[in-house]
Backbone as XML, in Angstrom:
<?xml version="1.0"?>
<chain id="A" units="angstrom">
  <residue number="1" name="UNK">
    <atom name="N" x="126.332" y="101.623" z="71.304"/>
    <atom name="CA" x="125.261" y="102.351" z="71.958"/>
    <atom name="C" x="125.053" y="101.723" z="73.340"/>
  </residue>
  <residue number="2" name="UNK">
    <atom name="N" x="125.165" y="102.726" z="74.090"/>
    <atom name="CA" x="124.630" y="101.890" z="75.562"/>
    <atom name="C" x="123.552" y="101.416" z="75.752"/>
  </residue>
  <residue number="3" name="UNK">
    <atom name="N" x="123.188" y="100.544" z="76.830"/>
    <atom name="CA" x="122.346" y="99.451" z="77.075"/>
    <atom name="C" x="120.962" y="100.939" z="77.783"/>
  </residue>
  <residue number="4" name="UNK">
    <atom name="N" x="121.346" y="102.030" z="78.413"/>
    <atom name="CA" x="120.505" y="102.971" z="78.763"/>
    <atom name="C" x="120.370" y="103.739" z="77.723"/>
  </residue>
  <residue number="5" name="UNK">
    <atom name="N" x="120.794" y="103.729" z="76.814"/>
    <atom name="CA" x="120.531" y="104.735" z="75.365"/>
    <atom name="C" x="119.172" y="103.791" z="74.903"/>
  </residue>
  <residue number="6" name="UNK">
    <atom name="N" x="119.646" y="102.572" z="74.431"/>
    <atom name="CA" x="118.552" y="101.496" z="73.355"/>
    <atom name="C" x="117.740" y="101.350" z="74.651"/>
  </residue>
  <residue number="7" name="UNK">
    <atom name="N" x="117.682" y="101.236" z="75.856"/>
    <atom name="CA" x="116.514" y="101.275" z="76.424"/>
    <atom name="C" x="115.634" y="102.536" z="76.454"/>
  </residue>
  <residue number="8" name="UNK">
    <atom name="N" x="116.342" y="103.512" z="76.401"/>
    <atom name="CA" x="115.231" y="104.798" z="76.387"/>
    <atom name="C" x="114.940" y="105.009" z="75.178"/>
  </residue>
  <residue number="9" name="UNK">
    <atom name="N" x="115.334" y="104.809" z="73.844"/>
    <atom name="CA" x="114.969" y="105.063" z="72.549"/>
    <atom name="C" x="113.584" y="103.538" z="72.540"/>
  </residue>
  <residue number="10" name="UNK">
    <atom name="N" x="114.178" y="102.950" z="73.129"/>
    <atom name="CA" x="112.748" y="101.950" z="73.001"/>
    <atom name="C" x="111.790" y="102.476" z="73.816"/>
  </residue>
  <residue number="11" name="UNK">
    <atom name="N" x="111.842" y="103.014" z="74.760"/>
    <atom name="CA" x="110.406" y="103.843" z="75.457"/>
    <atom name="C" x="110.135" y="104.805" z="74.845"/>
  </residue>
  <residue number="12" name="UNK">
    <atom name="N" x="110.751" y="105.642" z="74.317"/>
    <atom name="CA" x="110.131" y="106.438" z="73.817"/>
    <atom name="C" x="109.400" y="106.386" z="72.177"/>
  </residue>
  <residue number="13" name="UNK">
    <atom name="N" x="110.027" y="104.975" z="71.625"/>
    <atom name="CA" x="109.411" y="104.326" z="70.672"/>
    <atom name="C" x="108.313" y="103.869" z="71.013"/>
  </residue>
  <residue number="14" name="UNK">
    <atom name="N" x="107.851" y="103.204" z="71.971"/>
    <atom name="CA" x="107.010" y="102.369" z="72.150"/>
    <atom name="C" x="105.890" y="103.345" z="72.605"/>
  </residue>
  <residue number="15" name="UNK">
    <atom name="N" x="105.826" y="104.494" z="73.166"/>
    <atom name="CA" x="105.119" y="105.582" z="73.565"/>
    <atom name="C" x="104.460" y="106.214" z="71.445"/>
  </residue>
  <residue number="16" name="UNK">
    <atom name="N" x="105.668" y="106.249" z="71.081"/>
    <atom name="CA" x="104.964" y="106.616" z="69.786"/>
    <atom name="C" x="104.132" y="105.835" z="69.036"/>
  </residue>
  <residue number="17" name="UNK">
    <atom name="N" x="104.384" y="104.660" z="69.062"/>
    <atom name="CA" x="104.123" y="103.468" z="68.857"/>
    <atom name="C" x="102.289" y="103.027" z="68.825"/>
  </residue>
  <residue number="18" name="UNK">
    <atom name="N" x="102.552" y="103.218" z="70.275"/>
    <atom name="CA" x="101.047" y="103.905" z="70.914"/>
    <atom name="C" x="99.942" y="104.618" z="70.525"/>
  </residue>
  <residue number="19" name="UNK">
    <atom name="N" x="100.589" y="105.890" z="70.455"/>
    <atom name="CA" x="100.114" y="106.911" z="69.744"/>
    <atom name="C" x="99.894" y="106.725" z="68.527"/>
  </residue>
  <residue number="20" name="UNK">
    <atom name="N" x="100.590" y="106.104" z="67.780"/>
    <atom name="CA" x="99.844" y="106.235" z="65.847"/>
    <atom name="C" x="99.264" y="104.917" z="65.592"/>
  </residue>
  <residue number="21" name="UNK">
    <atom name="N" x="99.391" y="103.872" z="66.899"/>
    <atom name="CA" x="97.623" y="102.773" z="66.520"/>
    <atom name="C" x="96.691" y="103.638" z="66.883"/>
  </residue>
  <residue number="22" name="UNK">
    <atom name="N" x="96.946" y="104.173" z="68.203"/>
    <atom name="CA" x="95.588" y="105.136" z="68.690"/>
    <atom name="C" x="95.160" y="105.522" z="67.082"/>
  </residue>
  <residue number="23" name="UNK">
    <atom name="N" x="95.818" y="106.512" z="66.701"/>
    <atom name="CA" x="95.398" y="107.404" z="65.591"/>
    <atom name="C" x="94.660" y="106.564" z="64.561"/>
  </residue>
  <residue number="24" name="UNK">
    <atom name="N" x="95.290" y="105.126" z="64.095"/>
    <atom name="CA" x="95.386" y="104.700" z="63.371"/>
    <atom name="C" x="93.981" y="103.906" z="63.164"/>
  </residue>
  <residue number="25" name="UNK">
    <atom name="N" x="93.774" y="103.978" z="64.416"/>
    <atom name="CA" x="92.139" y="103.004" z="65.137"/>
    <atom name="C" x="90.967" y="104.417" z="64.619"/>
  </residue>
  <residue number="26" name="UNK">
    <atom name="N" x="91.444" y="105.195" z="65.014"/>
    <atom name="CA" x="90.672" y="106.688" z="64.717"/>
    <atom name="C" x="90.714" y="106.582" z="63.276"/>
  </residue>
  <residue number="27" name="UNK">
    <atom name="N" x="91.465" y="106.880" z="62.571"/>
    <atom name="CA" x="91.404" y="106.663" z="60.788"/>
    <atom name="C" x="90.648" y="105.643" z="60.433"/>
  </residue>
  <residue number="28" name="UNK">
    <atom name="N" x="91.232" y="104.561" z="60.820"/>
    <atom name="CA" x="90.216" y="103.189" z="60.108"/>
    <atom name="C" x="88.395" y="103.533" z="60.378"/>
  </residue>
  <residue number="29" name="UNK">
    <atom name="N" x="88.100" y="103.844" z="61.563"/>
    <atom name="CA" x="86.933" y="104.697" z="61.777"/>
    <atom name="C" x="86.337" y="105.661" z="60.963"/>
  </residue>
  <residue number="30" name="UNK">
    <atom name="N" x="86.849" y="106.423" z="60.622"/>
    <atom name="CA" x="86.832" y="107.444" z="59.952"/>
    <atom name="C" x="86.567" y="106.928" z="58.687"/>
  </residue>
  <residue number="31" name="UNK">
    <atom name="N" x="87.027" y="106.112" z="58.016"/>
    <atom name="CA" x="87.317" y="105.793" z="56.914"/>
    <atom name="C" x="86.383" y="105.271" z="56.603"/>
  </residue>
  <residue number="32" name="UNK">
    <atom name="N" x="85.675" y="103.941" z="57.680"/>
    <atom name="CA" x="84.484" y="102.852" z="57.451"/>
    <atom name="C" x="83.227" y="104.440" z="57.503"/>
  </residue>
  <residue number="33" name="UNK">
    <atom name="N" x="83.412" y="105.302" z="58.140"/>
    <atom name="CA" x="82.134" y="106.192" z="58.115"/>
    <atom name="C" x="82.436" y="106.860" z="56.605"/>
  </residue>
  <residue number="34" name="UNK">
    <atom name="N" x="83.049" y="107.214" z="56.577"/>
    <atom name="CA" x="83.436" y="108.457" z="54.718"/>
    <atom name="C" x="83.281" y="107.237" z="53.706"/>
  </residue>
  <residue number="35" name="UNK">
    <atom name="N" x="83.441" y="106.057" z="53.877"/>
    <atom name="CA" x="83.288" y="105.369" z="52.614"/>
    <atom name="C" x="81.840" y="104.908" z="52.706"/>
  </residue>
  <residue number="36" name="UNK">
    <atom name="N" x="81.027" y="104.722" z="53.187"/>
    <atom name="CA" x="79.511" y="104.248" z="53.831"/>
    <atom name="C" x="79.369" y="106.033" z="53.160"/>
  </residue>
  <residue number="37" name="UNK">
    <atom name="N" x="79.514" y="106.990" z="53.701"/>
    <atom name="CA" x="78.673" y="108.341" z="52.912"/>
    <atom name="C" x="79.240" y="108.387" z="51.572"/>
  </residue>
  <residue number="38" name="UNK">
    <atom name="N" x="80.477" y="107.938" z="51.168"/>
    <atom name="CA" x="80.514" y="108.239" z="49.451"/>
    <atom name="C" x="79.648" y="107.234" z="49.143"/>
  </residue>
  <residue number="39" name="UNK">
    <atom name="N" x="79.784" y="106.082" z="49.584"/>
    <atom name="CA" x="78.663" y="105.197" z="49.013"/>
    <atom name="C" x="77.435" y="105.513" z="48.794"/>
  </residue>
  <residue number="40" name="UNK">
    <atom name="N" x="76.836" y="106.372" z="49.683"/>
    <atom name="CA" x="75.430" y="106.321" z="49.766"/>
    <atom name="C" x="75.427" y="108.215" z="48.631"/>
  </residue>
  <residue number="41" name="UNK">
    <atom name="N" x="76.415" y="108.749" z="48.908"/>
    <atom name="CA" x="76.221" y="110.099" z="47.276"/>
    <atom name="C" x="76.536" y="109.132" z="46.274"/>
  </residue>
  <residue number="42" name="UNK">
    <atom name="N" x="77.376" y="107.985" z="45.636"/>
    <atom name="CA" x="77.183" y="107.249" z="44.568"/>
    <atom name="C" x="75.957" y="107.196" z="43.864"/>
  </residue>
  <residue number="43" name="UNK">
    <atom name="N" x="75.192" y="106.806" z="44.829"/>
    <atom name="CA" x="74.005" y="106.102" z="44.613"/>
    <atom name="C" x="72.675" y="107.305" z="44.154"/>
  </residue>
  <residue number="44" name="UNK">
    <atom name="N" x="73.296" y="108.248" z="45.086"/>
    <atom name="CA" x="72.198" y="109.503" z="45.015"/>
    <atom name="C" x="72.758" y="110.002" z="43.973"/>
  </residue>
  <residue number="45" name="UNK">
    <atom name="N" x="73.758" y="110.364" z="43.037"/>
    <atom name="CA" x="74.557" y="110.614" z="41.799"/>
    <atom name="C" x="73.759" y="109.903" z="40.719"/>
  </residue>
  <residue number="46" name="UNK">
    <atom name="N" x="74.178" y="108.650" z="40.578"/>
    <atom name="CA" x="73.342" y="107.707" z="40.013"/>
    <atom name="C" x="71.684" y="108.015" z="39.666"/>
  </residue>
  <residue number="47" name="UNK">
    <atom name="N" x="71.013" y="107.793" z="40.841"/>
    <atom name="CA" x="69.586" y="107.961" z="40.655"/>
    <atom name="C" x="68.896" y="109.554" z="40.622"/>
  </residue>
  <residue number="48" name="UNK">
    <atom name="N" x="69.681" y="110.351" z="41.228"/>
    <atom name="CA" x="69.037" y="111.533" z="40.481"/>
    <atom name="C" x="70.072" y="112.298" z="39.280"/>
  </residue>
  <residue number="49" name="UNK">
    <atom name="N" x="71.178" y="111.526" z="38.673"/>
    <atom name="CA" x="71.470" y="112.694" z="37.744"/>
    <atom name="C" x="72.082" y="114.342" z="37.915"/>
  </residue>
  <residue number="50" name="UNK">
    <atom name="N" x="71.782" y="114.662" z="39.037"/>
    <atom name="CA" x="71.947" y="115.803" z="38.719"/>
    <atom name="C" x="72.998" y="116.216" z="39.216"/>
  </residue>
  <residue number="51" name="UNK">
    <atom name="N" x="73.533" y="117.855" z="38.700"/>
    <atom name="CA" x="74.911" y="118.101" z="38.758"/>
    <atom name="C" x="75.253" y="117.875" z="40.205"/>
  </residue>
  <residue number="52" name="UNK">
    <atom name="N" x="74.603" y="118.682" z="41.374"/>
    <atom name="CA" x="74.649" y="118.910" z="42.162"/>
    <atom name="C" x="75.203" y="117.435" z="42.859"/>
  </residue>
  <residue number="53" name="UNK">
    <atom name="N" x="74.159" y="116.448" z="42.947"/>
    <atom name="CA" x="74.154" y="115.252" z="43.569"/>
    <atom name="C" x="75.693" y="114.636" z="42.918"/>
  </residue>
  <residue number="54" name="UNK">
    <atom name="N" x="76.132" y="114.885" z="41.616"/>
    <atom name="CA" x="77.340" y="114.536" z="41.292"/>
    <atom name="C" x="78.543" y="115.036" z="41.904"/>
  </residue>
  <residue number="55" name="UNK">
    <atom name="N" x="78.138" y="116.432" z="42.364"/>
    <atom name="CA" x="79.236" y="117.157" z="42.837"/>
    <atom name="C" x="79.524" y="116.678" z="44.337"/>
  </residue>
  <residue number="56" name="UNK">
    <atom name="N" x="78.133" y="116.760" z="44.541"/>
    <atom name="CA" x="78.659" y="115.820" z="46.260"/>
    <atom name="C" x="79.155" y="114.780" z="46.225"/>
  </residue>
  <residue number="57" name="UNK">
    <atom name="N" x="78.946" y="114.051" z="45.371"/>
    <atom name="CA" x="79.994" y="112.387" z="45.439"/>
    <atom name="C" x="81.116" y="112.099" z="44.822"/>
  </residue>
  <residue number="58" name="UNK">
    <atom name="N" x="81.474" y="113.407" z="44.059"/>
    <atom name="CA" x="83.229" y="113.617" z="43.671"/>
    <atom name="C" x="83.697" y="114.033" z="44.973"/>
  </residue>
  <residue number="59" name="UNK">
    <atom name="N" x="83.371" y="115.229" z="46.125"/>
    <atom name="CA" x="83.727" y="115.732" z="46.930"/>
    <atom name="C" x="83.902" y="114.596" z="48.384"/>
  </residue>
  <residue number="60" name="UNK">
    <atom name="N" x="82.570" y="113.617" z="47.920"/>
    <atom name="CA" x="83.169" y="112.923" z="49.065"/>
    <atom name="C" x="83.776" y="112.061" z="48.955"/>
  </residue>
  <residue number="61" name="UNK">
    <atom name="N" x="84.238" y="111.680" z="47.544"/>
    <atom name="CA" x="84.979" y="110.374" z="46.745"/>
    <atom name="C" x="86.424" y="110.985" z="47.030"/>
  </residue>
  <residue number="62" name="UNK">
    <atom name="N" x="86.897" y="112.230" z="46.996"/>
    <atom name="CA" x="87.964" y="112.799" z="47.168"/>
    <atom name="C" x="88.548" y="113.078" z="48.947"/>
  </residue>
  <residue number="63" name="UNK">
    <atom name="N" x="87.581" y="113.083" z="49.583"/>
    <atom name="CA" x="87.248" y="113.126" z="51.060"/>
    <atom name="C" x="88.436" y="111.577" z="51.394"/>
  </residue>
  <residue number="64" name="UNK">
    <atom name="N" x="87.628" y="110.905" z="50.452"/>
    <atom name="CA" x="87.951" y="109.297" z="50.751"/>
    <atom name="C" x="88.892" y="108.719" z="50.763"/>
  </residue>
  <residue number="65" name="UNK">
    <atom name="N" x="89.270" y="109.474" z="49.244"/>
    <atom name="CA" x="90.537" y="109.160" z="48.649"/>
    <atom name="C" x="91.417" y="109.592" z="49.551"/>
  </residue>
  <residue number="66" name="UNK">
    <atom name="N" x="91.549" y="111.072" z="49.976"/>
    <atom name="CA" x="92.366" y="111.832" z="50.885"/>
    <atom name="C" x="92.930" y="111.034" z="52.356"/>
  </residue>
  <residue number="67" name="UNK">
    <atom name="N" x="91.821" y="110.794" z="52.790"/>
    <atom name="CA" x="91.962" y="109.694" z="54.232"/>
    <atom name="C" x="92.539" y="108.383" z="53.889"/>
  </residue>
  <residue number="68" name="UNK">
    <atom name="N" x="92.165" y="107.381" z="52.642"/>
    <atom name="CA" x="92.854" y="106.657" z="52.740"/>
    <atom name="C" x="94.486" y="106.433" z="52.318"/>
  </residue>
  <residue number="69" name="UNK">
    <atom name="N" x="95.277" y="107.626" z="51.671"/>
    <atom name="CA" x="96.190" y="108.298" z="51.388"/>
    <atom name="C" x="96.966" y="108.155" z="53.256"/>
  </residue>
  <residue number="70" name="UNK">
    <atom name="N" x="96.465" y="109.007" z="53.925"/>
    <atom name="CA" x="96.820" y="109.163" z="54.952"/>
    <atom name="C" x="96.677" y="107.816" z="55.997"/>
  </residue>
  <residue number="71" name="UNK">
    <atom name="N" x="95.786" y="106.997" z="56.169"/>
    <atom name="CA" x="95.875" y="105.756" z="56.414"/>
    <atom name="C" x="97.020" y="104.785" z="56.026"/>
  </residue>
  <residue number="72" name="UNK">
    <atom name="N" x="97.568" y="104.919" z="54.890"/>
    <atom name="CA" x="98.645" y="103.812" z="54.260"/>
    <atom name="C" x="99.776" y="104.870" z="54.892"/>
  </residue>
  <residue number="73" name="UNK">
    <atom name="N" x="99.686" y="106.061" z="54.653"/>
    <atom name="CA" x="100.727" y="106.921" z="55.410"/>
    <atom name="C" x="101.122" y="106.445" z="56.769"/>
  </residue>
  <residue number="74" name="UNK">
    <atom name="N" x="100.038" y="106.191" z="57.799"/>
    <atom name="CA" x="100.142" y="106.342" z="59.056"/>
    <atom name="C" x="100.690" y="104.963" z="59.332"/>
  </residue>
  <residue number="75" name="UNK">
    <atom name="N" x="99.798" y="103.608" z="58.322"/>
    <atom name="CA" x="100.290" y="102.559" z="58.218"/>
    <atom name="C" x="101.716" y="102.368" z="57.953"/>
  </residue>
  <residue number="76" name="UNK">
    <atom name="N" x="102.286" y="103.015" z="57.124"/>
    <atom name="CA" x="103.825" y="102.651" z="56.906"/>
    <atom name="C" x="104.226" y="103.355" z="57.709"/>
  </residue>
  <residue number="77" name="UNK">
    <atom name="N" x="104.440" y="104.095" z="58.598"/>
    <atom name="CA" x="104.815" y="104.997" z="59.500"/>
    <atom name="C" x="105.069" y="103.982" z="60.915"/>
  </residue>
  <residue number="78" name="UNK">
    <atom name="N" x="103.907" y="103.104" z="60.758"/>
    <atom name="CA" x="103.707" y="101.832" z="62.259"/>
    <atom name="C" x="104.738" y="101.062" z="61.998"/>
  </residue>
  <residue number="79" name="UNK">
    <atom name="N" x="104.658" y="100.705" z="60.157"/>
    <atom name="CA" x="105.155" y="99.333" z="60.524"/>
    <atom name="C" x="107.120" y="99.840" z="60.554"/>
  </residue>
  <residue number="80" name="UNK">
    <atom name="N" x="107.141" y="100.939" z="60.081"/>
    <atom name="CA" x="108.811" y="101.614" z="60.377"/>
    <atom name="C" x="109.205" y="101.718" z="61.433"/>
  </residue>
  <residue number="81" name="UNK">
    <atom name="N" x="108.448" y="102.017" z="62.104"/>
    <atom name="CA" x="108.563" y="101.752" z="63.807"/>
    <atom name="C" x="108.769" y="100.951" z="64.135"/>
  </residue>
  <residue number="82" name="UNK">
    <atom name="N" x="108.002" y="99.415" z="63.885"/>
    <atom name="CA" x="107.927" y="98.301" z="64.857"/>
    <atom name="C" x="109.700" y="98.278" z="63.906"/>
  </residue>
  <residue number="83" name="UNK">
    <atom name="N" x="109.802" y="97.802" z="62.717"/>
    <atom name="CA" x="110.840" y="98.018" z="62.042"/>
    <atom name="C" x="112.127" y="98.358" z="63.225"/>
  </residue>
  <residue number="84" name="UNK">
    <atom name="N" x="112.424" y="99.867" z="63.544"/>
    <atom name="CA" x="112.855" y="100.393" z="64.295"/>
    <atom name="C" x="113.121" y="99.711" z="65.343"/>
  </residue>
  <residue number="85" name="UNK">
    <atom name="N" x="111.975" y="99.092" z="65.971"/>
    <atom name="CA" x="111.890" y="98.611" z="67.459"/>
    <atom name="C" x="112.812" y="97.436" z="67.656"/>
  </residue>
  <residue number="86" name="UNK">
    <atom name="N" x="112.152" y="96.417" z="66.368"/>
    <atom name="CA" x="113.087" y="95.188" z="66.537"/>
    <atom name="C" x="114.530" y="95.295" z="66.388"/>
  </residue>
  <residue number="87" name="UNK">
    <atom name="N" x="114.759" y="96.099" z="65.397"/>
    <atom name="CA" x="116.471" y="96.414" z="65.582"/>
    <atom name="C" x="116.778" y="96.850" z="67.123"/>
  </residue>
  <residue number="88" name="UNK">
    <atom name="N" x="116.478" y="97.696" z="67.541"/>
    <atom name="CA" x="116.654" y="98.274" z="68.937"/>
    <atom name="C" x="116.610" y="96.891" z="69.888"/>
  </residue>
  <residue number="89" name="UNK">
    <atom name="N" x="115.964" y="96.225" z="69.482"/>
    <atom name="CA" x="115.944" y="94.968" z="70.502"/>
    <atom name="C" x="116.422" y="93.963" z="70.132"/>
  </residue>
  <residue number="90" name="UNK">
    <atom name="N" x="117.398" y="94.108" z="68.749"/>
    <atom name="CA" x="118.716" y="93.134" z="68.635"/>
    <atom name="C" x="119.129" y="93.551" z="69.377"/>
  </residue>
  <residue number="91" name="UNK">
    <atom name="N" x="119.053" y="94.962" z="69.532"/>
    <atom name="CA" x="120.994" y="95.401" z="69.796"/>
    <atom name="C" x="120.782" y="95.227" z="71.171"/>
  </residue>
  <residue number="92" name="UNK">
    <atom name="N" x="119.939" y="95.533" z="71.726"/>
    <atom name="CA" x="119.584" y="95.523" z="73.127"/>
    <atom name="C" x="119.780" y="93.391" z="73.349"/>
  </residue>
  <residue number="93" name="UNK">
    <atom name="N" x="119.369" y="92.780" z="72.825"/>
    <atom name="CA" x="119.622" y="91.359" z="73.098"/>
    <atom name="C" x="121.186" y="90.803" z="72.628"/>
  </residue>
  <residue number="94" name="UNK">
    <atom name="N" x="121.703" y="91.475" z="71.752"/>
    <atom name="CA" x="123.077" y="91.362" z="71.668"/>
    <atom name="C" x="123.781" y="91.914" z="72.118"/>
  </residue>
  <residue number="95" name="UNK">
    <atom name="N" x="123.502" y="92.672" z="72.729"/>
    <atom name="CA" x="124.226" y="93.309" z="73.895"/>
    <atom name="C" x="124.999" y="92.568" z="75.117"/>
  </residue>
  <residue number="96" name="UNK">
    <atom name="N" x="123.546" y="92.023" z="75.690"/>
    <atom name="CA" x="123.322" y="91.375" z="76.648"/>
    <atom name="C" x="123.744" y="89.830" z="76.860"/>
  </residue>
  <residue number="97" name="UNK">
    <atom name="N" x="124.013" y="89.303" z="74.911"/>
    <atom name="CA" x="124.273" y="88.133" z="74.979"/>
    <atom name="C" x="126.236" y="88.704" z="75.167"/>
  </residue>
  <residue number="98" name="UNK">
    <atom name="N" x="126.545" y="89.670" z="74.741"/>
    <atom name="CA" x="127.842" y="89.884" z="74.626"/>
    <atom name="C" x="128.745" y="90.187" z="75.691"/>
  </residue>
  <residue number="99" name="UNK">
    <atom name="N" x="127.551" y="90.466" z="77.206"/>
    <atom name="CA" x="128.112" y="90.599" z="78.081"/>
    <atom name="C" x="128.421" y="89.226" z="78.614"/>
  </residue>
  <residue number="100" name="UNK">
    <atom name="N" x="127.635" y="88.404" z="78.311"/>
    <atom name="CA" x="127.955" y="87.087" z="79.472"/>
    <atom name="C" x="128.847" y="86.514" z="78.465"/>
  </residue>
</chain>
């Protein structure tokens, strides 16, 4: 692979790279807010009993579940990348050791 191939597959890695901490900063967010509201329908489940109040804290227990599903998603998705990256930057450093 050329030395301008593994350099542009690393920019354009590192651009994605980018992009799914961004996201990933956004989820973890997301996540500390949806687990703070299932927490607080737990509780309202709990102390009033009733169907209703139960139904909201399966719905947001499933809310929860759903996001953090997608969190470990997005998570293994990063770390395949960096994964990705460091190979790209053998080859790119063995390259370079192979020229001299």
């Amino acid at each position: 692979m050329s030395r301008a191939l593994i350099a542009r597959r690393l920019f354009d890695l590192a651009q994605r790279l980018r992009g799914a901490r961004e996201e990933l900063a956004v989820v973890d967010e997301q996540l500390q807010a949806l687990s703070e509201t299932a927490e607080d329908a737990r509780v309202r489940s709990l102390v009033s009993e009733t169907p209703l109040a139960h139904r909201e804290y399966t719905e947001a227990r499933r809310h929860l579940d759903a996001l953090g599903r997608a969190q470990r998603a997005l998570a293994s998705s990063i770390a395949e990348m960096q994964a990705n990256q460091d190979e790209l930057l053998d080859r790119l450093l063995s390259d370079d050791h192979q020229r001299r």
